[in-house]
C-alpha positions in Angstrom: -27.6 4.2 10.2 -29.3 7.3 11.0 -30.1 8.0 14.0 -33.2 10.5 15.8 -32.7 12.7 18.9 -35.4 12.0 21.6 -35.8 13.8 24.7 -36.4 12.6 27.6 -37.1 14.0 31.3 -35.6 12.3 34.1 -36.5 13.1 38.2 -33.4 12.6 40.2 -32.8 13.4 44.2 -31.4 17.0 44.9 -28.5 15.2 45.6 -27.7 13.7 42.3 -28.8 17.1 40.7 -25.8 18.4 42.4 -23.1 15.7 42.1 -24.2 16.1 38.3 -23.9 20.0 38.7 -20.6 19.4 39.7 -19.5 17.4 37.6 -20.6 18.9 34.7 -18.8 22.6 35.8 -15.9 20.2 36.6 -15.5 19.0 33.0 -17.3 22.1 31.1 -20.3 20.4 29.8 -24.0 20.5 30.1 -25.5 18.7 32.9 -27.9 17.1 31.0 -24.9 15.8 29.0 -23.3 14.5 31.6 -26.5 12.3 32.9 -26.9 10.9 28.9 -23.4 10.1 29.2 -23.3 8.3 32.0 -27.2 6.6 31.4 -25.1 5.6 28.2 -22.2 4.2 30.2 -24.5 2.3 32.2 -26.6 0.7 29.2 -23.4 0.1 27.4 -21.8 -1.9 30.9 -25.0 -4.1 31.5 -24.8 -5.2 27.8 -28.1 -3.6 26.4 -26.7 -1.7 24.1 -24.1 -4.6 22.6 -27.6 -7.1 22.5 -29.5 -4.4 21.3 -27.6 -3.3 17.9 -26.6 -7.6 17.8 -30.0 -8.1 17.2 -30.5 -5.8 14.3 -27.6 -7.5 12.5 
């Protein structure tokens, strides 16, 4: 399965911009890792992503 890199651009509050700032300097990443990571995460949690590839099969 190959797989294409799309951007996207997110607006978040000035105070998630920092707690991802944080973060991010915490564990030596990119920021904008960090929020793909954990949009990811989230997907992943609510099921989306399990229905999503269950539905190709």
């Amino acid at each position: 399965m190959v797989t294409e890199s799309i951007q996207i651009r997110i607006t978040v509050s000035s105070q998630i911009d920092d707690l991802l700032e944080k973060v991010a300097k915490k564990l030596g990443k990119k920021k904008s890792m960090v929020a793909r990571e954990l949009m990811e995460q989230k997907l992943y949690d609510l099921g989306l992503i399990q229905k999503g590839l269950s539905e190709i099969e």
